[in-house]
N, C-alpha and C positions, 0 to 999 in steps of 0.2 A: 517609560513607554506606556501610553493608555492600554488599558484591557477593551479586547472586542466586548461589544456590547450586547451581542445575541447571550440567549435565555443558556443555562445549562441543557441542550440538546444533544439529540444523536447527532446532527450537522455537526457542532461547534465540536464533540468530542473524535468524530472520523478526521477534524482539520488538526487537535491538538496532539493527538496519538499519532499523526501520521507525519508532521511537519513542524517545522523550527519557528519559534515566536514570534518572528518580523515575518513568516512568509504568511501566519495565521493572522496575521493581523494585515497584510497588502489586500488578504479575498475577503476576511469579515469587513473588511471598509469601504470596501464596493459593494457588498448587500444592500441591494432596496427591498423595502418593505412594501407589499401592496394592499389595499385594503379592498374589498369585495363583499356587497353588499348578497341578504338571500338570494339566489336566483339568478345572481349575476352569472354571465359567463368567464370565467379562466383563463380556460384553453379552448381554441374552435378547432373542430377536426378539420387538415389541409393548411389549419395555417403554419407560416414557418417556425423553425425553435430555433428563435434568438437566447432564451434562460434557460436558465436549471434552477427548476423551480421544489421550493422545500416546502409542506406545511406547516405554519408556525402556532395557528389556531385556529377551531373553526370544524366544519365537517364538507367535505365534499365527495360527490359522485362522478366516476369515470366512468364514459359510455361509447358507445356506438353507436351510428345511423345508418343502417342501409338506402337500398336503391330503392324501398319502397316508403322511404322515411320515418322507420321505425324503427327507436331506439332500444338498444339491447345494455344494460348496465353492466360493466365489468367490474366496478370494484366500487366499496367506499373507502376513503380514506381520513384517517383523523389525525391531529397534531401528529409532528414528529414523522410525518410519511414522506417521499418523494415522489410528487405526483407526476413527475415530467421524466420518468426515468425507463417509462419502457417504450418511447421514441427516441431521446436523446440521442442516442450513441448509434443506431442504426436506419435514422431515416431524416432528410430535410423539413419534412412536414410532418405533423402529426397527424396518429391514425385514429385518435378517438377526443373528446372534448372533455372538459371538464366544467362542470356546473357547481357553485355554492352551494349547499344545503342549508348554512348555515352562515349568518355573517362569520368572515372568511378575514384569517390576516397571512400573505404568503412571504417568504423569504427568495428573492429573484437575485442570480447571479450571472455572471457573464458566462455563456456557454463555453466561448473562445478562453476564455480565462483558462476555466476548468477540463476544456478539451489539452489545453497545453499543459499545465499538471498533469495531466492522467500520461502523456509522451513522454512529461520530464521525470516524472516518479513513481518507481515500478511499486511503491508500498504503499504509497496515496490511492495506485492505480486500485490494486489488490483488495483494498477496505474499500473501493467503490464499486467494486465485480462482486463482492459480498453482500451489499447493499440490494444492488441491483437482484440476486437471485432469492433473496432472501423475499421483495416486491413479489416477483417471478411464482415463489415458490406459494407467495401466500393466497394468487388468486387464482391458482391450479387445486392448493388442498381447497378454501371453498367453492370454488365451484363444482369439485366433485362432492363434496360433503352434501351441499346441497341437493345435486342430480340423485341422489341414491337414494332420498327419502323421499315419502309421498306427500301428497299437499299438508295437510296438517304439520308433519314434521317439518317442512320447510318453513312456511310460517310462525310457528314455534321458534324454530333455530334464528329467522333472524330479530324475533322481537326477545329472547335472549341475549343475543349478540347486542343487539344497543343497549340492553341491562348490564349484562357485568364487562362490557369492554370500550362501549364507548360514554353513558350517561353515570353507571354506577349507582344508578338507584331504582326502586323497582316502578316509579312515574314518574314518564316523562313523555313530553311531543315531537308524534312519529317525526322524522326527520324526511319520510320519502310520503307519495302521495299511495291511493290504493292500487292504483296504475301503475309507478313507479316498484312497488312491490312485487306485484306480476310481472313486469317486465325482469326484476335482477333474479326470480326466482323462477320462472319459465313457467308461471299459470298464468291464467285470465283473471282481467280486475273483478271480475264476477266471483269468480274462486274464491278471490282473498274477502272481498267483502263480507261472502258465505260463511269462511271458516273464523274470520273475528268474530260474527255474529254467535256461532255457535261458541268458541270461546268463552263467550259472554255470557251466553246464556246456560254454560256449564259450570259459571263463576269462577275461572279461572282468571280472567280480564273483566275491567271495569272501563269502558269505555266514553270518554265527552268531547266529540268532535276528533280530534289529533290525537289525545291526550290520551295513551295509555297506561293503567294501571295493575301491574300483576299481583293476583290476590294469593295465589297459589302456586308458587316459582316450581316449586317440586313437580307436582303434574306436568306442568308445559315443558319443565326439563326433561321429564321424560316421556313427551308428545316428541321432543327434540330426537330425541334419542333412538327411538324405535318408532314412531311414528311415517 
C-alpha cells in the first residue's frame, strides 16, 4: 500500500492516531493541494464551505468586514493551522475571509467526507473538538493579551510575534501593511507609523521600507511586556 504523501503534519498525525491505515489513506488521496499567490483571496466571507481547509505553507490573515467596510483582523495563521475551522461545523457560509499574506500552499478536503467521519468516529470526532478549541482558544488569549497593553506594548508584541513564532530571525518583511497593523491591533495607522518611528529612533528597530530589523529584542521584549 503506498504511503499518504502529506508532509509529517498535525493533519496527517490527528488521521494516523485516530484511524486504521486504509481509511488514512481513502481522505489523504482525496486532498487537493491549492496554491495562492500574495494577496490572493482564500476564503470570501458569505461564501459557502464546500472544504476543510488546512495550512500547509505560507502565512495568512483572517478577517472581518463590516457594514461600513472596514475590516477588523482576527487571527494570523501560519503552516500547520486550520483556517476553515471556526465556520465548518456551525455555519453554511462563512463569517470571515481569508487573505494570503504570503504565497500560500493550502491542503482542501471534502467537508462531507470529513463531516461523515466526525458521525462515524467518536475518537476521530474527539481529536477534532481539540483541534478546533485549541484555534478557539488561541485567538481569545491574543486578543486579550493584546487589549490589555497600551500602544507601544502592542506593537512590540506583535513585531515579536513574527520574530520568535512565525520568521525566527530577528529581520524580516512585515507581512501586514501599516494599516493592517492598526487594524488587528485596534490603533490608528497614524499610531503605528508614530511608534515604529520612535522605535527607530530609540534604536530598538532598523527600519527600510517592509523590512524590519530588531537591534535590541530585550527592550521591545520588555516594551512587550509592560508596555
Amino acid at each position: 500500500m503506498k504511503n499518504c504523501d502529506c508532509e509529517l503534519c498535525d493533519l496527517k498525525n490527528l488521521f494516523y492516531s485516530r484511524l486504521d491505515p486504509e481509511a488514512v489513506l481513502t481522505y489523504c488521496s482525496g486532498k487537493v493541494e491549492k496554491e495562492y499567490a500574495k494577496g490572493e483571496v482564500i476564503i470570501k466571507e458569505g461564501s459557502f464551505i464546500n472544504d476543510f481547509i488546512y495550512l500547509k505553507s505560507g502565512l495568512v490573515k483572517l478577517f472581518h468586514t463590516d457594514n461600513q467596510q472596514k475590516e477588523q483582523i482576527i487571527s494570523i495563521a501560519k503552516p500547520f493551522d486550520y483556517v476553515s475551522l471556526l465556520s465548518v461545523f456551525s455555519n453554511k457560509e462563512y463569517n470571515y475571509s481569508v487573505t494570503a499574506l504570503e504565497d500560500t500552499v493550502t491542503c482542501n478536503l471534502d467537508l462531507q467526507q470529513i463531516k461523515l467521519l466526525v458521525m462515524e468516529n467518536g475518537n476521530y470526532a474527539m481529536g477534532l473538538i481539540e483541534k478546533m478549541s485549541a484555534v478557539t482558544d488561541k485567538i481569545l488569549l491574543e486578543t486579550v493579551e493584546i487589549r490589555k497593553k497600551h500602544l507601544r506594548g502592542r506593537v512590540a508584541h506583535l513585531l515579536i510575534y513574527f520574530y520568535e513564532q512565525i520568521y525566527h530571525r530577528k529581520e524580516y518583511d512585515l507581512p501586514l501593511s501599516r494599516k493592517e497593523i492598526g487594524e488587528y491591533i485596534g490603533m490608528t495607522t497614524e499610531n503605528v507609523i508614530r511608534t515604529l518611528s520612535e522605535f527607530r529612533k530609540d534604536k530598538i528597530l532598523s527600519i527600510t521600507g517592509k523590512t524590519i530589523e530588531i537591534r535590541d529584542s530585550e527592550t521591545l521584549k520588555s516594551i512587550s511586556s509592560f508596555g
